[in-house]
N, C-alpha and C positions, 0 to 999 in steps of 0.2 A: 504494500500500500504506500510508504513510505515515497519509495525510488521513483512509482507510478507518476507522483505528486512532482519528484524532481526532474524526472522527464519532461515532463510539460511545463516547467519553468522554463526550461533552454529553447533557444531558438529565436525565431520572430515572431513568433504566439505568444509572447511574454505577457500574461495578464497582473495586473493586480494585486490579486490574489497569494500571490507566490510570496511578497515582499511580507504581506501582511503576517503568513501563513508562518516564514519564517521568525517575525517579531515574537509571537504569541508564544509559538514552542522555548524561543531562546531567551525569552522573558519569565517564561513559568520555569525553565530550571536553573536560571540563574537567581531568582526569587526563594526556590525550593532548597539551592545547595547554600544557600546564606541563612536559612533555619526558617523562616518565614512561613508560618502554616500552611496549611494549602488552603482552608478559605479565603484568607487575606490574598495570598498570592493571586488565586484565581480573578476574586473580585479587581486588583489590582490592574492586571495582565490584560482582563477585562475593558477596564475605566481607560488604562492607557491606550489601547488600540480600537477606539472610539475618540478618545482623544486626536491618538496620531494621523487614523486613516481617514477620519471624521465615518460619513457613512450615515449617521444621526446625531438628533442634537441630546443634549444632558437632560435638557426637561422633558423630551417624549421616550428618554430610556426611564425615569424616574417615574412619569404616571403609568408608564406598561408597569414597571416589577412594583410598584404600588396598588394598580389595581390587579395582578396576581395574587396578593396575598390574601385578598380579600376570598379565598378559597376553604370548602371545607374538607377537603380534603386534605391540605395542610395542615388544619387543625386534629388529626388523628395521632400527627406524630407525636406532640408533647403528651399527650391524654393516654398515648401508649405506652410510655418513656415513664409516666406519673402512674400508669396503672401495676406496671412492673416493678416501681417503688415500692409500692404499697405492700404487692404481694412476697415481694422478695426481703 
């Protein structure tokens, strides 16, 4: 999968994508091998390559993963986490 991805970087097909593709991977382990948890990292790696590539703005990533939350389905994790407490 990896190679697939570096083949189609070369060439005069050059998209995008590849620069980006690049960022994201070499930003999440240079994040990871400095101790940085992998939430942080992620959200990080994340913020920055919205930042760098643009792509969208800050205030229409914040009302999407804001009105995400608003899920119940999310709500099962702590209530499972809190039910396990109890019982254990």
């Amino acid at each position: 999968m990896c190679s697939s991805d570096l083949r189609s970087c070369r060439g005069p097909a050059r998209n995008r994508w590849c620069p980006m593709t690049l960022f994201i991977v070499c930003a999440l382990f240079l994040l990871l091998a400095i101790g940085v948890p992998v939430a942080f990292a992620l959200g990080l790696v994340g913020l920055g390559a919205v930042a760098f590539f643009g792509g969208t703005s800050f205030t229409q990533l914040a009302q999407s993963q804001f009105a995400n939350l608003d899920s119940f389905v999310l709500l099962a994790i702590p209530f499972f986490v809190l039910a396990g407490n109890i019982t254990g």
